[in-house]
SERO-4910 file (N, C-alpha, C, O; in steps of 0.05 Angstrom, whole numbers):
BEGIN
 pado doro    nc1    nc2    nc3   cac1   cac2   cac3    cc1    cc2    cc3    oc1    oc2    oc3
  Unk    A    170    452   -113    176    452    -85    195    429    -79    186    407    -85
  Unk    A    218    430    -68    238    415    -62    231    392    -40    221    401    -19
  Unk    A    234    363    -42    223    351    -15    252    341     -2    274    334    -11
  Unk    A    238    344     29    266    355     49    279    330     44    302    329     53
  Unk    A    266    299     26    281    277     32    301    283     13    324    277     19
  Unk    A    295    293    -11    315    294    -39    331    317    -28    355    317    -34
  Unk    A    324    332    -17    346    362     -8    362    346     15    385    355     17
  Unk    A    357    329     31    372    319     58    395    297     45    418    297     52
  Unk    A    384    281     28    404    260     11    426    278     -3    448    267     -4
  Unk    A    426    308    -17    435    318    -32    462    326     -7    485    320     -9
  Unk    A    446    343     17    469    352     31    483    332     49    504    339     59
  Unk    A    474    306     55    494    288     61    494    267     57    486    249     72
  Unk    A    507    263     26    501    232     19    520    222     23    529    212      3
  Unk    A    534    218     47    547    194     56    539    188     76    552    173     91
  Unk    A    512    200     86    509    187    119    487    165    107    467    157    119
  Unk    A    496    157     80    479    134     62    441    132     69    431    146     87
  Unk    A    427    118     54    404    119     51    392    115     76    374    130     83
  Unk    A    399     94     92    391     76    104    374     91    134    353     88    148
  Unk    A    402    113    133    384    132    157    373    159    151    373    178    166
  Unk    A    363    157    122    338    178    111    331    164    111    313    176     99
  Unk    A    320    135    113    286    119    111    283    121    132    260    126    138
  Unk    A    301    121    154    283    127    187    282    145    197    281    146    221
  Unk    A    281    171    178    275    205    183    248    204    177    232    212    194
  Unk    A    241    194    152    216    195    138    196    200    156    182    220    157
  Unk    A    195    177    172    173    185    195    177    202    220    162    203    239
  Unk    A    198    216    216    197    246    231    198    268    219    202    290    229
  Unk    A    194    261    184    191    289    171    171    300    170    155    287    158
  Unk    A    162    323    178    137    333    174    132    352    148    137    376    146
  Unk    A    123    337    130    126    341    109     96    356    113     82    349    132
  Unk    A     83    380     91     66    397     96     39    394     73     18    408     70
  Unk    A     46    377     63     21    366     48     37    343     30     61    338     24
  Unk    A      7    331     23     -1    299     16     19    299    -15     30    279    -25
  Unk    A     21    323    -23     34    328    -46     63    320    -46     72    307    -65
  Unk    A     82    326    -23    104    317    -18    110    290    -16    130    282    -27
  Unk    A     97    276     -5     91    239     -1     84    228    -22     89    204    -25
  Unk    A     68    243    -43     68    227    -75     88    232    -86    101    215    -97
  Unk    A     97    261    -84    130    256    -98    158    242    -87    181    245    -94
  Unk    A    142    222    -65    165    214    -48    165    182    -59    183    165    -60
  Unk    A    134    184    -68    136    158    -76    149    141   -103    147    117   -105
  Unk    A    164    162   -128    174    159   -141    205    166   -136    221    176   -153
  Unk    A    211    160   -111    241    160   -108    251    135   -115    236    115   -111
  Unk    A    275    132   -125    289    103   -121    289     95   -100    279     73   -103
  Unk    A    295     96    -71    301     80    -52    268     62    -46    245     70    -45
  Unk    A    275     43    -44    247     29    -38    237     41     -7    213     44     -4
  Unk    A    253     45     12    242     49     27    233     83     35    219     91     54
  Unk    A    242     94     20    215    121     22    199    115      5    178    125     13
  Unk    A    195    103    -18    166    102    -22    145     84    -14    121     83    -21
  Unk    A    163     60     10    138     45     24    132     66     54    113     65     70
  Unk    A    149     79     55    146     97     83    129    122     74    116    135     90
  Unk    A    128    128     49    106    150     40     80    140     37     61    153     45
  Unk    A     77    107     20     58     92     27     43     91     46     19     95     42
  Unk    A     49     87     60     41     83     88     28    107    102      8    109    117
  Unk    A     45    123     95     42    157    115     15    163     92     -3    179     99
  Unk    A     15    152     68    -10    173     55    -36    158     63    -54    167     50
  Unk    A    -44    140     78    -67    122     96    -78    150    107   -102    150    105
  Unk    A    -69    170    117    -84    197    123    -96    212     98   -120    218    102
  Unk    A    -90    216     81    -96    235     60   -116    240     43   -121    258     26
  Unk    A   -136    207     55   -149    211     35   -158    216      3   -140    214    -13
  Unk    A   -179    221     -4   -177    209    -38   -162    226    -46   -159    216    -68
  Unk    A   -144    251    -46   -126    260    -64    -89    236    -62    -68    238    -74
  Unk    A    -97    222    -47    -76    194    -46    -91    173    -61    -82    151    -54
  Unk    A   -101    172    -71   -116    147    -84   -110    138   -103   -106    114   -106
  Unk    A   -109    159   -121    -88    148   -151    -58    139   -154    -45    121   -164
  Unk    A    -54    165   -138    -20    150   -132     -9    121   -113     11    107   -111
  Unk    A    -39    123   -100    -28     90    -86    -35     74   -103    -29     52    -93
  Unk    A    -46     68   -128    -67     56   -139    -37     49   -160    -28     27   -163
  Unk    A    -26     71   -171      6     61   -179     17     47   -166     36     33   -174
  Unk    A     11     48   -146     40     35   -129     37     13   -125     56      0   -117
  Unk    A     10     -1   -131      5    -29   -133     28    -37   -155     44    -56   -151
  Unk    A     28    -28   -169     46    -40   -199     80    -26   -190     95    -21   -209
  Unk    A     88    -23   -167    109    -24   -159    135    -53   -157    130    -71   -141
  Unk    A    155    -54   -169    167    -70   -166    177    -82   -141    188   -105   -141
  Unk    A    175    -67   -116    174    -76    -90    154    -92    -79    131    -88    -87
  Unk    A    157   -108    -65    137   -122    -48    123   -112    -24    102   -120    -14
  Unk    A    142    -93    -14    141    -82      8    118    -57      1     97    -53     13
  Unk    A    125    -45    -17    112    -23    -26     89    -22    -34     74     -3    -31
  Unk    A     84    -50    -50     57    -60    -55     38    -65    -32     16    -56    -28
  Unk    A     50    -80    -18     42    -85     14     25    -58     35      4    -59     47
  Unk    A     47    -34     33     32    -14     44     16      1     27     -5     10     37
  Unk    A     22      6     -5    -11     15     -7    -32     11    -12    -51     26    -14
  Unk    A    -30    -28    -17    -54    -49     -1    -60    -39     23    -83    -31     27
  Unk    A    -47    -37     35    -52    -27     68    -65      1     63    -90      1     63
  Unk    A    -55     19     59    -70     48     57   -100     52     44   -122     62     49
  Unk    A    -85     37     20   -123     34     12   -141     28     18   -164     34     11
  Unk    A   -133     12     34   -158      0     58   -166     16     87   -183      9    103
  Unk    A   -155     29     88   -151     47    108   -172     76     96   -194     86    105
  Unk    A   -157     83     76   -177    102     47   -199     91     44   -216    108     48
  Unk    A   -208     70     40   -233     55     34   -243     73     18   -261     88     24
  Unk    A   -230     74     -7   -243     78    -31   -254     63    -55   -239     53    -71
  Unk    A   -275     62    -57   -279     39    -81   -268     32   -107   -270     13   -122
  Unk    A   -250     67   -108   -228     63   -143   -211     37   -141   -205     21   -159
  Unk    A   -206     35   -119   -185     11   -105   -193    -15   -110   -176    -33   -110
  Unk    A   -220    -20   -116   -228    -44   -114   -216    -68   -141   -212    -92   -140
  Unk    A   -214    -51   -159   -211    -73   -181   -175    -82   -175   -164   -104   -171
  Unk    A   -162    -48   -177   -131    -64   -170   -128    -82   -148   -120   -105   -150
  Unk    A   -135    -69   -127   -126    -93   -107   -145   -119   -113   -142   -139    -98
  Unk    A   -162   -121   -130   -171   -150   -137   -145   -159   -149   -132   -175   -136
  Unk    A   -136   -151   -170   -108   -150   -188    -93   -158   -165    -81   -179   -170
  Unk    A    -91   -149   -145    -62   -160   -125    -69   -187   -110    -54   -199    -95
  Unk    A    -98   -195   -118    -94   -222   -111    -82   -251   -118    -84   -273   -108
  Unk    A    -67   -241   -138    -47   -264   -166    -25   -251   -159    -10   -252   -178
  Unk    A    -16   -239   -139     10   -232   -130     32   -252   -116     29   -263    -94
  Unk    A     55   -254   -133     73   -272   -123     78   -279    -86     80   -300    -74
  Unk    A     79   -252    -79     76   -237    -55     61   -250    -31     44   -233    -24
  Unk    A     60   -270    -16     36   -278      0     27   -260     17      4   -260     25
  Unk    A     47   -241     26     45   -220     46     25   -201     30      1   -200     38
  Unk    A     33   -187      7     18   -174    -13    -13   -185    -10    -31   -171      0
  Unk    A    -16   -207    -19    -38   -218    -28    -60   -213     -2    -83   -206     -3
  Unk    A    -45   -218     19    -60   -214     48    -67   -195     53    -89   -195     65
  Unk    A    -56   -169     48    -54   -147     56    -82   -137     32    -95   -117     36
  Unk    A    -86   -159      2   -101   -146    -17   -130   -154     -4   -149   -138     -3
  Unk    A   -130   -180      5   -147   -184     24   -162   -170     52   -183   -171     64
  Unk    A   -149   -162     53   -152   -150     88   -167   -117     71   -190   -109     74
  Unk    A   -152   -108     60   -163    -86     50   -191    -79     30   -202    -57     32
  Unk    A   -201   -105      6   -222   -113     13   -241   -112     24   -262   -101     20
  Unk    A   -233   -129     45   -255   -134     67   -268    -99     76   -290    -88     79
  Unk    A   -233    -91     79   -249    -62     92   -266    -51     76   -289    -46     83
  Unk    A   -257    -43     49   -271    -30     36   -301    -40     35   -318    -22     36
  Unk    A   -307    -64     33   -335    -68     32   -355    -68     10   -379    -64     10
  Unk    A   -336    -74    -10   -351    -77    -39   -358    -98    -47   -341   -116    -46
  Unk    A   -382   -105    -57   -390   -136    -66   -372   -150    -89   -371   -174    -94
  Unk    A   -357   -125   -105   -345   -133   -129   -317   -159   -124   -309   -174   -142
  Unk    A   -306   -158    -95   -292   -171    -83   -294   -199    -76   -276   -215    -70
  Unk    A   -329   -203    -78   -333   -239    -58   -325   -253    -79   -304   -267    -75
  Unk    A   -338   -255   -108   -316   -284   -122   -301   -283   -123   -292   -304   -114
  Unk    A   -272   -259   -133   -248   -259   -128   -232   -280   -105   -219   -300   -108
  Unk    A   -243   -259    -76   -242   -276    -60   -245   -313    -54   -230   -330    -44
  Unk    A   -271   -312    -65   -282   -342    -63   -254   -360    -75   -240   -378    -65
  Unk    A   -253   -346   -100   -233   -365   -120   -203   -367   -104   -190   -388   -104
  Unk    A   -197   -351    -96   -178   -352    -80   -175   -361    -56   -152   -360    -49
  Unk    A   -190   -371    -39   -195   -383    -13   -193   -414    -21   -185   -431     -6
  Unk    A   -204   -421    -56   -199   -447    -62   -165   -456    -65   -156   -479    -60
  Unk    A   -154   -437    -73   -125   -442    -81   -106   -427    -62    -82   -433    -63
  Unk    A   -114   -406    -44    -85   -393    -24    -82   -425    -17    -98   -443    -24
  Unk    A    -50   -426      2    -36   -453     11    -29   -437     38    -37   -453     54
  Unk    A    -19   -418     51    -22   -401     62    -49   -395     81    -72   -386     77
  Unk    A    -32   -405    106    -60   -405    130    -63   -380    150    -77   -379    170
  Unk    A    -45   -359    141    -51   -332    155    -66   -320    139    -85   -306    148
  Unk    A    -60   -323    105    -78   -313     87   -106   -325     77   -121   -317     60
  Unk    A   -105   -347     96   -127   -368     86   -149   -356    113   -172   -364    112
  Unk    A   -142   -338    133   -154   -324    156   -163   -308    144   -188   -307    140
  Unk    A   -145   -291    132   -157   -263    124   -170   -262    101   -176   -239     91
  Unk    A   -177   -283     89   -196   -285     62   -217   -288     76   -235   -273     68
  Unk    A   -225   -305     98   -246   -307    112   -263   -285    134   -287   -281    141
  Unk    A   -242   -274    136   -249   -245    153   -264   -229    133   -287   -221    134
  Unk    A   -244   -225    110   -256   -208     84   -282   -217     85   -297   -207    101
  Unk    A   -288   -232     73   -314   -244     63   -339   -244     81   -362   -239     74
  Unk    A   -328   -253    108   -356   -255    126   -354   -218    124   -376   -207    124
  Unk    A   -338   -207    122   -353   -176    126   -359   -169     96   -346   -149     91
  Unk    A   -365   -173     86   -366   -169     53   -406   -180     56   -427   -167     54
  Unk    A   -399   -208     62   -426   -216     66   -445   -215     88   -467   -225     90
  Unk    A   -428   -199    109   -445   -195    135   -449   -218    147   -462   -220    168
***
């Protein structure tokens, strides 16, 4: 099945990338299937904008966001930190522990926040250890948010 972003780049690739990443979110793309294959495009920004859009989809998005942690973008890592927490699936829990040693402070926040949502105990030392060493006082919030809901 062809996705309309790789068929729309094909028929006009000189109106350059920049204004297919801000179609993305007016494509109505017809299942969750199209947005995982969106997420192995080169342009970084359809696969943080598929990221993002798969926060609906539920667990058949789970694995493929769960790659996307190990994405060379920051941005991209960022939203499917974000989605997975949104998913609140527990497969999520160990990687986004993994995104807490992320160069990324934004990342790392976002590994936090999502955490919290999810609501798994496997999260509080992680966390703990990290609330000793973030330097970062937006992320030094959201370790604390995590946790008081972690620990009620």
């Amino acid at each position: 099945m062809p996705n309309c972003l790789t068929e729309g780049c094909k028929l006009f690739p000189k109106a350059g990338a920049q204004y297919y990443s801000k179609c993305i979110f007016n494509l109505d793309f017809n299942s969750t299937e199209q947005y995982i294959e969106t997420l192995k495009h080169e342009n970084e920004s359809y696969r943080w904008r598929a990221a993002n859009s798969l926060r609906h989809s539920g667990a058949e998005a789970v694995l493929p966001l769960i790659e996307c942690l190990r994405d060379e973008s920051k941005i991209v890592r960022k939203s499917a930190a974000y989605s997975l927490g949104i998913i609140r699936d527990p497969l999520a829990v160990e990687p986004l522990i993994g995104l807490l040693l992320d160069d990324s402070s934004r990342v790392r926040k976002e590994a936090c926040a999502s955490l919290g949502k999810i609501g798994d105990y496997r999260a509080i030392i992680p966390l703990e250890n990290l609330l000793e060493s973030e330097t970062k006082q937006k992320n030094l919030r959201t370790i604390q948010i995590a946790l008081h809901k972690l620990k009620g």
